[in-house]
Backbone bond lengths (Angstrom), bond angles and torsions (degrees), N, CA, C in turn:
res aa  C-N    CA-C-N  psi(-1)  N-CA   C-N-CA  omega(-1)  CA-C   N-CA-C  phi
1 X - - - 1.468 - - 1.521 110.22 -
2 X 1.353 124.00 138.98 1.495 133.76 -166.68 1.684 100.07 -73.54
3 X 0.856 114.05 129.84 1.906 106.82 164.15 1.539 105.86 -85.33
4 X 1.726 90.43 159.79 1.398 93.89 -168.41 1.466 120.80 -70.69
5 X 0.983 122.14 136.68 1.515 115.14 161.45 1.819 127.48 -16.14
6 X 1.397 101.60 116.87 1.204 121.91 166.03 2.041 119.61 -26.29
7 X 1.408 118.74 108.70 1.140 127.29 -177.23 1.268 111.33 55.06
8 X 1.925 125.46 63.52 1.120 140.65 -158.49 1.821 97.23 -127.02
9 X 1.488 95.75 -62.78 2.007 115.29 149.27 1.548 100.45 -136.52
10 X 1.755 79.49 163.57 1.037 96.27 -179.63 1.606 122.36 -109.56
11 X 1.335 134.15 -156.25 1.295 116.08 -165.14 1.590 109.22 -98.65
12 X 1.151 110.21 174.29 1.812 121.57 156.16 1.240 122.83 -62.35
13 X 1.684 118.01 132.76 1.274 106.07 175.82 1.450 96.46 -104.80
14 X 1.470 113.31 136.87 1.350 135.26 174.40 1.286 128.03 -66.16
15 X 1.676 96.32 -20.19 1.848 109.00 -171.74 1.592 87.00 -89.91
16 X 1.247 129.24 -60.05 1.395 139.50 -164.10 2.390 99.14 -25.48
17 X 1.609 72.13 149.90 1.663 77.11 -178.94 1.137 103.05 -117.37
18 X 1.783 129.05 -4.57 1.389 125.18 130.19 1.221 137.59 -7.55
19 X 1.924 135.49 117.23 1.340 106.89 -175.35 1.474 109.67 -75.53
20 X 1.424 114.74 164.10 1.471 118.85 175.16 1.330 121.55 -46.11
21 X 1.237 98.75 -46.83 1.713 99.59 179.19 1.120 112.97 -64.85
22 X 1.024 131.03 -39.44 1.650 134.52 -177.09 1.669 103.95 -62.26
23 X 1.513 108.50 -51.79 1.852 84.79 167.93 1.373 127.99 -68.59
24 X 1.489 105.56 -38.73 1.356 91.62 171.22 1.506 127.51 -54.83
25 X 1.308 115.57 7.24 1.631 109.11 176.26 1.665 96.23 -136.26
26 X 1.161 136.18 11.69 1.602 137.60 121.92 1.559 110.44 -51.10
27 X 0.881 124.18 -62.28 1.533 138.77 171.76 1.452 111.94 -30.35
28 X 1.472 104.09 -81.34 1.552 113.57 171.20 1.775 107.52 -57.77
29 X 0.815 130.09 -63.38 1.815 127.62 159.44 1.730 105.33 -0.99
30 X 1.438 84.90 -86.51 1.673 94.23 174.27 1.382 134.39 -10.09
31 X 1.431 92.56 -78.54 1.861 143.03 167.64 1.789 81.35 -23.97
32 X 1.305 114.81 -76.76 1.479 129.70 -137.49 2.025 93.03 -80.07
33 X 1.373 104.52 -40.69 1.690 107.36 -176.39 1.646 101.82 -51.69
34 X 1.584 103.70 -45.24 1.831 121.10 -160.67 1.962 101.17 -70.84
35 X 1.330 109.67 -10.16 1.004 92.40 -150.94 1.467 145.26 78.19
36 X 0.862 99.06 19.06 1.995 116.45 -174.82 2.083 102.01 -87.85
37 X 1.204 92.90 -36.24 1.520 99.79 -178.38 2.006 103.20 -117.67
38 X 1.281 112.68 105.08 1.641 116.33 -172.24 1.500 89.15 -80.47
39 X 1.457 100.66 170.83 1.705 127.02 -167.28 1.530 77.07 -82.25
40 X 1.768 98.93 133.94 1.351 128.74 168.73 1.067 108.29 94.89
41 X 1.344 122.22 -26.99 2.120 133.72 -179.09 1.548 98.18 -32.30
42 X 1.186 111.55 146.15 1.801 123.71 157.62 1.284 109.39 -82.90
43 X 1.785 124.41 96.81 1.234 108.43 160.45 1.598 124.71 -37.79
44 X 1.479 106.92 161.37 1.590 96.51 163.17 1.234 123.43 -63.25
45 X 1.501 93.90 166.33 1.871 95.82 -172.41 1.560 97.72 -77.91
46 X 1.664 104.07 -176.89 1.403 101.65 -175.56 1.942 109.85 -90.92
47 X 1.564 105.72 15.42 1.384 84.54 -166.62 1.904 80.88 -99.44
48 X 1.133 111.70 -24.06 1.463 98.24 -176.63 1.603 101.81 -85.83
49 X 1.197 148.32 -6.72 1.313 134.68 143.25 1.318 115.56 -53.47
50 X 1.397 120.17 -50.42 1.494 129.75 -172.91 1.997 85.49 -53.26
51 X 0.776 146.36 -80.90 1.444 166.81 -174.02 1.104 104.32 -4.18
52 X 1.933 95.36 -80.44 1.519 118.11 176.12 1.660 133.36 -40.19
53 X 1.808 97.01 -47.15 1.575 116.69 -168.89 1.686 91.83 -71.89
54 X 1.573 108.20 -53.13 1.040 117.57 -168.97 1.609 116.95 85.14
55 X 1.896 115.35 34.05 1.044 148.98 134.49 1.338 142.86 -83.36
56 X 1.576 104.13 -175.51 1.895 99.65 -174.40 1.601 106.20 -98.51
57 X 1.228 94.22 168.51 1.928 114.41 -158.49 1.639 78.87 -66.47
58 X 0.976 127.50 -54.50 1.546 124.51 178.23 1.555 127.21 -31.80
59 X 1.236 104.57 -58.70 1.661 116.46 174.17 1.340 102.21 -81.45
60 X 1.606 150.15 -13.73 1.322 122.86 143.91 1.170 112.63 -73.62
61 X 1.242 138.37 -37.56 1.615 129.34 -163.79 1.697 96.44 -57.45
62 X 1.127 126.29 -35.17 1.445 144.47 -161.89 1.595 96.98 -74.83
63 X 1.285 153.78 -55.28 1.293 165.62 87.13 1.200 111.13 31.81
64 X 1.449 147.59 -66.60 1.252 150.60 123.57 1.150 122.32 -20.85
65 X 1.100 140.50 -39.13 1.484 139.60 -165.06 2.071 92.76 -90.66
66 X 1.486 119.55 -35.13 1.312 118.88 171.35 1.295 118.49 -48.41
67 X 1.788 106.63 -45.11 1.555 95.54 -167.53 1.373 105.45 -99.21
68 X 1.726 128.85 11.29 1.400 115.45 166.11 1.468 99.04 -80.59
69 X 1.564 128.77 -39.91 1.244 122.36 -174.85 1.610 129.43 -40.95
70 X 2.124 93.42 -29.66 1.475 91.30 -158.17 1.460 84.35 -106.77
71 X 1.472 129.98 17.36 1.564 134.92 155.20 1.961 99.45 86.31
72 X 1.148 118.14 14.67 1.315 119.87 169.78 1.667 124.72 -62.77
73 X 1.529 85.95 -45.06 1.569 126.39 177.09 1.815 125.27 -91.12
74 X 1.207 113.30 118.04 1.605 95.77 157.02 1.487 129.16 -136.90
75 X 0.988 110.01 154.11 2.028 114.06 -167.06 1.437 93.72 -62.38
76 X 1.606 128.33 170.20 1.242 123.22 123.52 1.439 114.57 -115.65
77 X 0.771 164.09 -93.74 1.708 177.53 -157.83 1.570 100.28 148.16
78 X 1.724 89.76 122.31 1.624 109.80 168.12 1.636 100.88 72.92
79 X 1.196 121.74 -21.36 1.547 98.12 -165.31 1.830 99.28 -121.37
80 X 1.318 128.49 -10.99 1.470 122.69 165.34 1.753 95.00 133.95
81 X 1.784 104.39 -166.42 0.645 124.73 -145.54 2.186 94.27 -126.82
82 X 1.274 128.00 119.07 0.996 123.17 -134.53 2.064 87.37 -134.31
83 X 0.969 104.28 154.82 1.751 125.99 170.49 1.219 113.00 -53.28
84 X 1.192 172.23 73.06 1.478 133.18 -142.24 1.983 94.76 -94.10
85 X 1.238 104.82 153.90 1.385 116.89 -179.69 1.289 111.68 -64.10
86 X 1.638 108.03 155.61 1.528 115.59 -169.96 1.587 101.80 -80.93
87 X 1.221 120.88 175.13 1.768 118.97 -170.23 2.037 91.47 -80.30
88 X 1.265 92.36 127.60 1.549 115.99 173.58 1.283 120.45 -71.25
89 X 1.599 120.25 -15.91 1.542 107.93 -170.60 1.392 102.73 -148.43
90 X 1.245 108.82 112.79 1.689 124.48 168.51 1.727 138.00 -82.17
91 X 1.391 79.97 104.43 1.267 95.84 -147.98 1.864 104.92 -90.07
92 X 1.503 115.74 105.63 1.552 130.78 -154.68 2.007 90.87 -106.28
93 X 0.948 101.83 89.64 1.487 123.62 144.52 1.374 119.63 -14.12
94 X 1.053 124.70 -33.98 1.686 130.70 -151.21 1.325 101.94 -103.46
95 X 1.552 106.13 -52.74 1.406 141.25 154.98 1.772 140.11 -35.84
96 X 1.528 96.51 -54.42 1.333 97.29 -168.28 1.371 120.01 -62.73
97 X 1.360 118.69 -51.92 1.525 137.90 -176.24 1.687 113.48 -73.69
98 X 1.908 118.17 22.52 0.826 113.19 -168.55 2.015 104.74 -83.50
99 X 1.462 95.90 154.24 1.376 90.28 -156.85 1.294 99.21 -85.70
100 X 1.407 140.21 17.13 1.384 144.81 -175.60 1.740 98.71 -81.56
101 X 1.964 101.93 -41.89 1.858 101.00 -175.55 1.180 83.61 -51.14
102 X 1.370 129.02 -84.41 1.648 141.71 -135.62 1.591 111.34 -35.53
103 X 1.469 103.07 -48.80 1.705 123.38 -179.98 1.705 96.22 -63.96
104 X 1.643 138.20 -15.27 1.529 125.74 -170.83 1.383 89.54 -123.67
105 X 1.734 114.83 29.89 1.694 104.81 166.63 1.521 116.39 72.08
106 X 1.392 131.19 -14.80 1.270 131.13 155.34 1.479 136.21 -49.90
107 X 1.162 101.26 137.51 1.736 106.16 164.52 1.409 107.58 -81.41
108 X 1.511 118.50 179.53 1.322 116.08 160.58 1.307 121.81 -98.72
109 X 1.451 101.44 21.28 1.977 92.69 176.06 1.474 84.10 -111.62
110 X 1.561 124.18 -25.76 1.222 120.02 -174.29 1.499 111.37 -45.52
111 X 1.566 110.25 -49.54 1.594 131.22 -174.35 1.312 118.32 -60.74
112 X 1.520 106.13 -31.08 1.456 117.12 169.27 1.655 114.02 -79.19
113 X 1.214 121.63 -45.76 1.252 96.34 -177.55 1.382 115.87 -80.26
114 X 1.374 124.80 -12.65 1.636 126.39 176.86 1.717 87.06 -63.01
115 X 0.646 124.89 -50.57 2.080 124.19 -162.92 1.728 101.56 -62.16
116 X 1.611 100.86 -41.74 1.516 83.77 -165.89 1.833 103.17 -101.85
117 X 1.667 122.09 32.58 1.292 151.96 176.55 1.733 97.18 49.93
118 X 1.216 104.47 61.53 2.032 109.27 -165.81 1.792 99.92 -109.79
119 X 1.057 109.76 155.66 1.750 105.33 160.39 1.591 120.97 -87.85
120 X 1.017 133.02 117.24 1.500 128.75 -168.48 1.358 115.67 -80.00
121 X 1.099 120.83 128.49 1.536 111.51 173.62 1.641 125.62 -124.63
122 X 0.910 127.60 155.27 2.167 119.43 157.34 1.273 95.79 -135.80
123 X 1.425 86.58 136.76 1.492 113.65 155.34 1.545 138.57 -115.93
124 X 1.289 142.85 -147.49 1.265 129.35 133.60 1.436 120.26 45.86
125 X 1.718 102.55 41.38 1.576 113.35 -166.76 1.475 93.45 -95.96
126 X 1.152 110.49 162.31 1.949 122.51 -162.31 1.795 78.24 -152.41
127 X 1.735 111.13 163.77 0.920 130.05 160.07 1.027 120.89 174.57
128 X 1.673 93.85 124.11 2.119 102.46 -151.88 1.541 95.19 -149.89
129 X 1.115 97.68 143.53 1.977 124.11 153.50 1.761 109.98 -56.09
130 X 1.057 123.39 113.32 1.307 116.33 169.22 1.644 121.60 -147.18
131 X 1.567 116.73 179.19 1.394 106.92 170.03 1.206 119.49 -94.93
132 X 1.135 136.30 142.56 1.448 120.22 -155.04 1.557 105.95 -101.86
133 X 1.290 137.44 166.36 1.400 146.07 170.80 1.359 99.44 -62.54
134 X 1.855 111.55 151.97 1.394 116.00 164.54 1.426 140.64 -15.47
135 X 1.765 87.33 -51.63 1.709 92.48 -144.13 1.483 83.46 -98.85
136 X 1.396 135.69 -1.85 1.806 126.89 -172.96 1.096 87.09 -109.32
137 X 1.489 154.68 -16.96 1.278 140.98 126.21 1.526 133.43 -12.88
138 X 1.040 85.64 -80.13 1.897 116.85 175.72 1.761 87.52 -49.86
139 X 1.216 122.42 -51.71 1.542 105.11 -174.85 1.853 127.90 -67.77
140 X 1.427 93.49 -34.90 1.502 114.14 -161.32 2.088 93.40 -97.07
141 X 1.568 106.36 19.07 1.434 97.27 170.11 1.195 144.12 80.11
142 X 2.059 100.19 9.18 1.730 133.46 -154.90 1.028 105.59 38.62
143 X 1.499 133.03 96.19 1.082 151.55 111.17 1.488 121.27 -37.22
144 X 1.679 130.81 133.72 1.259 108.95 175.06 1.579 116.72 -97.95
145 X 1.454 124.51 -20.71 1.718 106.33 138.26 1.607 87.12 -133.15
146 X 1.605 87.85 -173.02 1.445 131.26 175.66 1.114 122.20 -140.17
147 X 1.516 96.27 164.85 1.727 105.87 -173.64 1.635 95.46 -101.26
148 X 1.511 96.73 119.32 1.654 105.70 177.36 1.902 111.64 -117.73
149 X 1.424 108.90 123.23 1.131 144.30 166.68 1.517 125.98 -91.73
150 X 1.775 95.71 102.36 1.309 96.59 -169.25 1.728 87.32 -118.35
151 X 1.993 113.47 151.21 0.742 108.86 157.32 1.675 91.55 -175.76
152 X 2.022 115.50 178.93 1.053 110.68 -141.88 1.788 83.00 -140.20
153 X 1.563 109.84 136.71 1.226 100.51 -169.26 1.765 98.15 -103.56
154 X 1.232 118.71 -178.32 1.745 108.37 166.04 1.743 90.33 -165.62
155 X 1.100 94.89 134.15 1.902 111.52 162.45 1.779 115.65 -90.10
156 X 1.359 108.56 122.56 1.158 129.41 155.25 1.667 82.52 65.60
157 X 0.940 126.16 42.03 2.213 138.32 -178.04 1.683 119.69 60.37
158 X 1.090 90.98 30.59 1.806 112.18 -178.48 1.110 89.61 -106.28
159 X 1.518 139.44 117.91 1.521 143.85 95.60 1.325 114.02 17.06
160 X 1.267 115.27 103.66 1.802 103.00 165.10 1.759 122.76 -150.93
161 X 1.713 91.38 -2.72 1.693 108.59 170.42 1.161 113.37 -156.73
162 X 1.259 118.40 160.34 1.507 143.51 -135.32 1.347 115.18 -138.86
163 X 1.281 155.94 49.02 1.493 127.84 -143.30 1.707 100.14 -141.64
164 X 1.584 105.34 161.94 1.594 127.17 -176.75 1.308 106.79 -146.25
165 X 1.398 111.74 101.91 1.054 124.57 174.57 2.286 114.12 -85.63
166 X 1.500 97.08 116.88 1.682 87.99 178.17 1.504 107.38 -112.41
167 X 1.505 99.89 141.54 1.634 109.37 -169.91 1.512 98.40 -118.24
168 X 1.555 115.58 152.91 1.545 113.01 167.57 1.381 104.82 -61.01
169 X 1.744 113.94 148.30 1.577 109.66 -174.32 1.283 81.88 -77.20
170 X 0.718 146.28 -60.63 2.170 136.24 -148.55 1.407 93.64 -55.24
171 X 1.076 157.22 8.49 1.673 164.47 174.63 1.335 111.77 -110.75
172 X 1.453 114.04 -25.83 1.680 104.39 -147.35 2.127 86.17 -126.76
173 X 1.200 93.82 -69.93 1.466 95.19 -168.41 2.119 115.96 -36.17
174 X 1.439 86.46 132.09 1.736 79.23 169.84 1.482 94.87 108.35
175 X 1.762 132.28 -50.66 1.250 143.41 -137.27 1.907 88.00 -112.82
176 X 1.632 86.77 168.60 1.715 100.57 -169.36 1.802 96.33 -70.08
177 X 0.921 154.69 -36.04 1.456 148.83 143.24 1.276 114.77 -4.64
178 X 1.326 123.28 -38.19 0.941 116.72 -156.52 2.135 110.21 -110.19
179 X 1.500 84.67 4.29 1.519 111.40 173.45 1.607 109.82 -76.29
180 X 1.488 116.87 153.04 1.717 99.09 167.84 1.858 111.01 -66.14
181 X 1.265 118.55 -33.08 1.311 94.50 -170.99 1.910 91.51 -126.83
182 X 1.739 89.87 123.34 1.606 96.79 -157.95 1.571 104.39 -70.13
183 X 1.573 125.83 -6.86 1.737 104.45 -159.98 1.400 109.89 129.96
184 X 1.194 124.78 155.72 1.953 121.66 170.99 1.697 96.39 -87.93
185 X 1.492 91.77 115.94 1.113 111.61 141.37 1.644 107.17 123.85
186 X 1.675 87.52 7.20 1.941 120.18 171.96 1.498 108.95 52.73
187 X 1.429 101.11 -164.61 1.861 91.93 -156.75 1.378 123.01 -83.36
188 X 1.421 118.65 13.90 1.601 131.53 154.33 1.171 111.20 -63.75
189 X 1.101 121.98 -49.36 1.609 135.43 -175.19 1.293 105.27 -66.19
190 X 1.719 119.80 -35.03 1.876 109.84 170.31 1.409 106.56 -79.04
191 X 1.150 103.28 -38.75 1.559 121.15 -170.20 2.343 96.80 -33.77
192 X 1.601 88.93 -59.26 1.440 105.02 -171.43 1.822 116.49 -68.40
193 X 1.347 95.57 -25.85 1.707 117.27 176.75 1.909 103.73 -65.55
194 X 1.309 103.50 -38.37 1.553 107.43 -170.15 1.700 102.24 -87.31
195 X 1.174 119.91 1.18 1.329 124.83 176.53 1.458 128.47 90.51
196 X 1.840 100.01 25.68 1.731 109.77 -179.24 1.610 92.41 -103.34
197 X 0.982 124.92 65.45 1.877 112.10 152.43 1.317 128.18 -34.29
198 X 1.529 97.60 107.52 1.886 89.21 -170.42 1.228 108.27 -70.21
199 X 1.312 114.71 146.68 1.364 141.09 154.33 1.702 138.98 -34.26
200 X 1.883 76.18 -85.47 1.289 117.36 -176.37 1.717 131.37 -151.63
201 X 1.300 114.82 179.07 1.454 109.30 154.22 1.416 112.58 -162.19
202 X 1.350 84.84 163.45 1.747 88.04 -170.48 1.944 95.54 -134.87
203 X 1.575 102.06 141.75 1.526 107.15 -154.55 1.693 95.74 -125.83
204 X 0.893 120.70 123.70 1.208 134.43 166.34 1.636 124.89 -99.70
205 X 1.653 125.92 109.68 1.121 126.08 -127.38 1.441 96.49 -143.22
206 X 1.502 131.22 92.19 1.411 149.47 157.03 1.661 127.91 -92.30
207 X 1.489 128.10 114.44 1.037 108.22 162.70 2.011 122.27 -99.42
208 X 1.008 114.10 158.04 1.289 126.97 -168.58 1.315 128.43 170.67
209 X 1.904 108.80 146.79 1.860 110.52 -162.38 1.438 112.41 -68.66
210 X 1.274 104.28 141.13 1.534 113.81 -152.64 1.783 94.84 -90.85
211 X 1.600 92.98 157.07 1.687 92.73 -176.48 1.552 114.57 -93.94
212 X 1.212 128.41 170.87 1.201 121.70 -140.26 1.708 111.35 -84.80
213 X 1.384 120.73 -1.31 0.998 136.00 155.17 1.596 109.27 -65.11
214 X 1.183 136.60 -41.47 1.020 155.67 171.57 1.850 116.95 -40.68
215 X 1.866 76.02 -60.58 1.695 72.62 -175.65 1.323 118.10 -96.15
216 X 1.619 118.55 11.43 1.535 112.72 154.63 1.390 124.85 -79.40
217 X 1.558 99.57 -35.44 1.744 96.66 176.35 1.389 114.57 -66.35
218 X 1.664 128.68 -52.03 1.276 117.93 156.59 1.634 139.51 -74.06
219 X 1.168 114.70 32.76 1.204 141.67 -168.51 1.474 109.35 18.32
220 X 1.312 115.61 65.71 1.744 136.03 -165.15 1.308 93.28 -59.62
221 X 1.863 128.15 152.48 1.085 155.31 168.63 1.696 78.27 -105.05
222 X 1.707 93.03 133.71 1.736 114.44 161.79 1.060 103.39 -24.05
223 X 1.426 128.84 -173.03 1.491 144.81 -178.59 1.766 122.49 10.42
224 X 1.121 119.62 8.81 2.011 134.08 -166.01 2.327 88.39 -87.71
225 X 1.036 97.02 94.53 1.301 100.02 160.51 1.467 132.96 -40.05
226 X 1.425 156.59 -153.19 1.305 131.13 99.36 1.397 117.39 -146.89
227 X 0.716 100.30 178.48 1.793 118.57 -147.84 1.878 91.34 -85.21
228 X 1.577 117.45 124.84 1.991 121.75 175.92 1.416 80.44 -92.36
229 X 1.237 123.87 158.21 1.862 133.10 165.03 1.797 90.98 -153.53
230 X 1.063 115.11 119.86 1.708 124.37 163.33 1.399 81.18 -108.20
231 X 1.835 111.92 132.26 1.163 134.48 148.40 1.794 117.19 -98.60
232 X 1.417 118.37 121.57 0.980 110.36 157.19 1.659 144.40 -99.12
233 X 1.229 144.93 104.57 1.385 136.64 -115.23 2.074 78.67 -116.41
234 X 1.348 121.74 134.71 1.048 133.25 176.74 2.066 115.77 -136.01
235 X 1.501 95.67 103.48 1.674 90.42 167.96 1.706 128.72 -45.93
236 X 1.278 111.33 -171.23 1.414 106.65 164.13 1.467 108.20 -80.21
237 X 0.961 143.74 -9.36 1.446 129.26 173.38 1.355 126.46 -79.50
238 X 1.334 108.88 -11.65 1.820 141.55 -162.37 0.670 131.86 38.18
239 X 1.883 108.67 44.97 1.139 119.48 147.80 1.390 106.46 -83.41
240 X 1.679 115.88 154.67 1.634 155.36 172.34 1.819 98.95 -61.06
241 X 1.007 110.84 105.62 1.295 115.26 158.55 1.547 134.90 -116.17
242 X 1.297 113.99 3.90 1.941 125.36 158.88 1.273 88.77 -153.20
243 X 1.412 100.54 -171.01 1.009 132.38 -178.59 1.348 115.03 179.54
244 X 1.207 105.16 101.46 2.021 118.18 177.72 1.553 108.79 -88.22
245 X 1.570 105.61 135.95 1.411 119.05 164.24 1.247 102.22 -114.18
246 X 1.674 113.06 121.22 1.332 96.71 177.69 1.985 97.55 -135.44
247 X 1.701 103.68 172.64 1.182 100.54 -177.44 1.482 101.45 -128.51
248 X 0.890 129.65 148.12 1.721 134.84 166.84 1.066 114.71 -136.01
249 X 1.453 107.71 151.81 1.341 135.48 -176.10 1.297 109.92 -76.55
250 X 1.273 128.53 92.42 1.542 144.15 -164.74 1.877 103.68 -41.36
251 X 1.342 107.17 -58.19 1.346 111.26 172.89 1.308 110.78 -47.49
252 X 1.187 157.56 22.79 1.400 150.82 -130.11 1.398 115.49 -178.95
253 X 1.298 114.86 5.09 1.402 108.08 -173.34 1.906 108.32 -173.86
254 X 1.158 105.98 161.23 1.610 92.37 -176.43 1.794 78.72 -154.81
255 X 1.567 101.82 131.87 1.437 126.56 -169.84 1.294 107.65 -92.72
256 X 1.442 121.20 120.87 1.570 100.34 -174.81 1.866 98.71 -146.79
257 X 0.780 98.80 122.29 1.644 127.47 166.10 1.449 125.20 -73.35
258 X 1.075 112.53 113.70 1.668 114.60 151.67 1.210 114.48 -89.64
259 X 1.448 121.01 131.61 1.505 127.26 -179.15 1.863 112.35 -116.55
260 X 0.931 111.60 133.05 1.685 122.34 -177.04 1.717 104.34 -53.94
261 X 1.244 116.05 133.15 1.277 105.74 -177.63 1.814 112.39 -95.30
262 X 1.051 104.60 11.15 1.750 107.72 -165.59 2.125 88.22 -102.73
């Protein structure tokens, strides 16, 4: 078996009171921060780790199993243990909901995947009258139902968001919103057609491990967190007119804010 390439990792320290496995996946960490291993690379297998460390298949599998946890890493079956790619689409807050897309017929995932050169997709669209939970109540002003919009976006046929948007029915029912496919420039753009000029929004922003419903619809790699975001969508009058719960695939996105400097 070939050894690995010269200053690829480096060795074990013997004095360290570190367990082994844990450096050996500091090590590989490294490797992957430095760029030595690019997004998608085949780590080495474990018999040429076993080689290198000059340990058991056990205490690397253990090493490996660290950096799928912290989603750096992912298995495949039969073929190894792989880089997983950095999040592809940057998603600017300040930006997205600008009302210039809406006026060129865009969504805002539309805007995102044109930026990060992706194919946009939805699937798995639902659209129903319902009663809504407490707390999207409490937001939207007690409403006694709403029109809730669930559907699931994916780039280039990757899974990577989740979202349900709920509108007051006296807003939604009757109107193209309330169609499966609302129009260019989606249901902000009717939202603004029916005479609610948005305002504002206010984003509520948690990360945490997703439940197992979760990680089939976004077809989660072990240890990949994902990102809760409640959007709240407010006209000029300030009243609440949706309210999106959405979930993302943490690997998949990088949240970025502009903040006012005054």
């Amino acid at each position: 078996m070939a050894a690995l390439p010269s200053g690829i990792l480096g060795d074990l320290d013997p004095t360290s009171d570190r367990a082994v496995f844990r450096q050996i996946a500091d090590q590989i960490r490294e490797a992957i921060d430095r760029g030595r291993f690019k997004e998608g690379a085949k780590l080495p297998s474990e018999s040429e780790l076993v080689e290198h460390f000059g340990v058991s298949r056990m205490t690397v599998r253990n090493a490996l199993a660290i950096l799928q946890s912290e989603g750096l890493a992912s298995s495949e079956h039969g073929k190894g243990v792989f880089v997983r790619p950095r999040p592809p689409v940057r998603r600017l807050a300040s930006d997205r909901f600008a009302r210039r897309h809406r006026e060129q017929g865009k969504s805002a995932f539309t805007v995102e995947a044109e930026a990060a050169g992706s194919k946009p997709e939805v699937d798995s669209l639902e659209v129903r009258e319902e009663k809504p939970a407490p707390d999207i109540s409490a937001r939207l002003g007690s409403p006694r139902k709403v029109l809730a919009r669930r559907r699931r976006y994916l780039l280039d046929g990757r899974p990577v968001e989740a979202a349900v948007s709920y509108l007051p029915l006296d807003l939604a029912r009757g109107t193209q919103i309330a169609e499966p496919n609302p129009g260019p420039g989606g249901i902000y753009a009717r939202l603004e057609e029916l005479g609610h000029r948005l305002d504002h929004f206010d984003e509520e922003v948690r990360a945490r491990m997703p439940s197992p419903s979760e990680v089939k619809m976004l077809r989660l790699s072990s240890g990949v967190p994902v990102i809760s975001l409640i959007r709240t969508a407010y006209d000029t009058d300030g009243r609440a007119v949706e309210v999106c719960d959405t979930v993302m695939a943490a690997d998949a996105y990088v949240l970025a804010y502009q903040l006012p400097a005054n």
